[in-house]
C-alpha positions in Angstrom: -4.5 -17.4 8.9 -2.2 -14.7 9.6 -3.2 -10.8 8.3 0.0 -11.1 6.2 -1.0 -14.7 4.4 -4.6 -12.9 3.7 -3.1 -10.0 2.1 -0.9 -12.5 -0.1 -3.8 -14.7 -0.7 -6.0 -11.7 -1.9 -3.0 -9.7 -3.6 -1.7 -13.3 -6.1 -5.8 -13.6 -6.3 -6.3 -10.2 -7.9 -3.5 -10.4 -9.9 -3.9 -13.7 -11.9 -7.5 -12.7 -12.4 -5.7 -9.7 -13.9 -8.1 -7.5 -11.8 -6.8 -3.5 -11.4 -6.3 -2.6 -7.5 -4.8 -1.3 -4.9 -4.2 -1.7 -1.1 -5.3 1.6 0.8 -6.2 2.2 4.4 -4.6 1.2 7.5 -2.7 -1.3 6.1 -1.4 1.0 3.6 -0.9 3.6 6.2 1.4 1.0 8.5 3.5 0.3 5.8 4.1 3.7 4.8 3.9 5.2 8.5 3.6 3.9 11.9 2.0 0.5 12.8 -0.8 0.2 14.4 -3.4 -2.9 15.2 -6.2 -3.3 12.6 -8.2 -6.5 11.7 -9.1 -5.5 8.2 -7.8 -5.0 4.9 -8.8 -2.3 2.4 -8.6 -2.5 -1.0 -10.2 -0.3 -4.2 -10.9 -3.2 -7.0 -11.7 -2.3 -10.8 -14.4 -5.5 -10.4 -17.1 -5.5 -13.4 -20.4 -7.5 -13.6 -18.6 -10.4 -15.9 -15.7 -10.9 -13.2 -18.4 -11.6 -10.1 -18.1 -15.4 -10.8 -14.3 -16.0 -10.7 -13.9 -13.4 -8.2 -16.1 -15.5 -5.8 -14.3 -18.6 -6.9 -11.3 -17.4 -6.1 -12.8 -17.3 -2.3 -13.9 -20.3 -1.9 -16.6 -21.2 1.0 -15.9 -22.3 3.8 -13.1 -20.8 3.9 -14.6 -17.6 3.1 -17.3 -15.6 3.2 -18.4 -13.8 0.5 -22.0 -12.6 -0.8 -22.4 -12.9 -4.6 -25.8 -10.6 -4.6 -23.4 -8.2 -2.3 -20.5 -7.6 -4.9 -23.4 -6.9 -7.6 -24.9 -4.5 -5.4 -21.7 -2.4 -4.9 -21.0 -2.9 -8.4 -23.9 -1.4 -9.2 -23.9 1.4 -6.4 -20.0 1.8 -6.5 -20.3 1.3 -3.0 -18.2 -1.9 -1.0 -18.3 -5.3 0.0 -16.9 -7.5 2.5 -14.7 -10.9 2.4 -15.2 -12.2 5.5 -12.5 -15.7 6.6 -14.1 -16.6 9.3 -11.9 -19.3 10.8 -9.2 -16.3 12.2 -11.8 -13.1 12.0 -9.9 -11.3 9.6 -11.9 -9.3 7.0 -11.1 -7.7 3.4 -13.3 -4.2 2.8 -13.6 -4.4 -1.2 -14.6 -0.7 -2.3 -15.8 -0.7 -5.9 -13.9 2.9 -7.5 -16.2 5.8 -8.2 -15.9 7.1 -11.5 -13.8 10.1 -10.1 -10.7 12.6 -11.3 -9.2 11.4 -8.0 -9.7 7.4 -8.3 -8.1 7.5 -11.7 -5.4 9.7 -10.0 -4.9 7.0 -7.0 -5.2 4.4 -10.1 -2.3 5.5 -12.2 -0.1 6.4 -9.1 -0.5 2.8 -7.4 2.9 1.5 -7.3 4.0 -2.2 -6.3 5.4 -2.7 -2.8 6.7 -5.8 -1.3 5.1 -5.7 2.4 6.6 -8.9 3.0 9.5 -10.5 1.7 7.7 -13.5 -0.2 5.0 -11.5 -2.4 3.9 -8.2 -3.6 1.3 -6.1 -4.0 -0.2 -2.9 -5.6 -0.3 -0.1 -3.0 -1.9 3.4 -2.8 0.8 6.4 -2.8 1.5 7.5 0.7 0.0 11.3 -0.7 -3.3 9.2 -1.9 -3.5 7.3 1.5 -3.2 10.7 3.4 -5.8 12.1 1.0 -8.3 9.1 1.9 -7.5 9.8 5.7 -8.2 13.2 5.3 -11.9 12.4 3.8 -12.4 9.4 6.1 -11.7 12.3 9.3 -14.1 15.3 7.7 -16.6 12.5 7.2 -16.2 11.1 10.9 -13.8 12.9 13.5 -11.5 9.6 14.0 -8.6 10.8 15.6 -6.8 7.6 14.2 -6.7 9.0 10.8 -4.7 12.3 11.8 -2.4 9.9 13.6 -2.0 7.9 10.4 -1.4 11.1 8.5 1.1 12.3 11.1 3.0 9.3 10.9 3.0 8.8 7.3 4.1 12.5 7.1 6.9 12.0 9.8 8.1 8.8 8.2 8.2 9.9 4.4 9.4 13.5 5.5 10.6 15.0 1.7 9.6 11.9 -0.4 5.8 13.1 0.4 4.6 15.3 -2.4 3.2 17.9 -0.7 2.2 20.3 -3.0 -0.1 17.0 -5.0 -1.8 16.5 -1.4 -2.7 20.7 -1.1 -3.9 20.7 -5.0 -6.4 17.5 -4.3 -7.1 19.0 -0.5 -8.4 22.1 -2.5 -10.6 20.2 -5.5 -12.2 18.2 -2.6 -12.4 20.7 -0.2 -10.2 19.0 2.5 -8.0 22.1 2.6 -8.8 23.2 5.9 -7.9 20.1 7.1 -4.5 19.8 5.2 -3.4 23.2 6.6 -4.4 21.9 10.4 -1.8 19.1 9.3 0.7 21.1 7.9 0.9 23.7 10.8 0.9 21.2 13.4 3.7 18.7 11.2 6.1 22.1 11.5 5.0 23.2 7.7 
């Protein structure tokens, strides 16, 4: 299975168990900046106690891995699980939304975005992705994020709503950050 046929696979999945997501992370990043190698998909799933049954259903074993007690647990915690198909390596990062100002934000401003030309899917906005990458670097000095950022910044150029990134840099106290970007993107 090809990165491309798991992101299919989980995107029809979520849908016709009519589950609220979006894709985020590098994958997210590529699409909306420059590409880069990554073996794992992330995705933020509005997953509730009652859906743990079809969810797991829906990937099946052996084809996959996927830990029943695990999903509960991050259901509980709000915290993530893993999808693991074992066969090619690839792996799906499930994060369960906290119940946040900004994950109803990235919520209502997920927008669908045909990363291949045979399906679609429900994306994060380039402004939430850089937002993430922003929290991912303050929490762990990845240079990989800022080069996400960069090129999601140099790609997008006016279409990027800067001035929604600076307000949520502020509330979650990312601004230093944001104006390290901005300087050094010519801002």
């Amino acid at each position: 299975m090809e990165q491309s046929d798991l992101l299919r696979h989980l995107a029809q999945t979520l849908d016709s168990l009519e589950l609220r997501y979006f894709v985020t992370g590098s994958i997210a990043s590529t699409y909306f900046g420059e590409p880069r190698f990554t073996n794992d998909i992330d995705v933020v799933v509005d997953l509730s106690a009652p859906q743990v049954t079809a969810f797991c259903i829906a990937f099946p074993s052996p084809e996959f891995y996927v830990s029943e007690d695990a999903i509960r647990q991050a259901i509980e915690h709000r915290t993530q699980f893993n999808i693991i198909h074992p066969a090619s390596g690839l792996k799906i990062d499930v994060m369960i939304p906290q119940n946040t100002p900004f994950d109803h934000s990235r919520f209502v401003r997920a927008k669908r975005i045909a990363p291949d030309v045979d399906f679609d899917a429900r994306f994060a906005s380039a402004e939430d992705v850089i937002i993430k990458k922003m929290e991912y670097y303050k929490e762990g000095g990845s240079e990989k994020h800022l080069r996400d950022i960069m090129g999601i910044l140099r790609l997008g150029g006016n279409d990027i709503d800067r001035a929604y990134i600076a307000t949520w840099a502020t509330r979650l106290g990312l601004d230093v950050i944001w104006s390290a970007i901005a300087e050094k993107s010519g801002e």
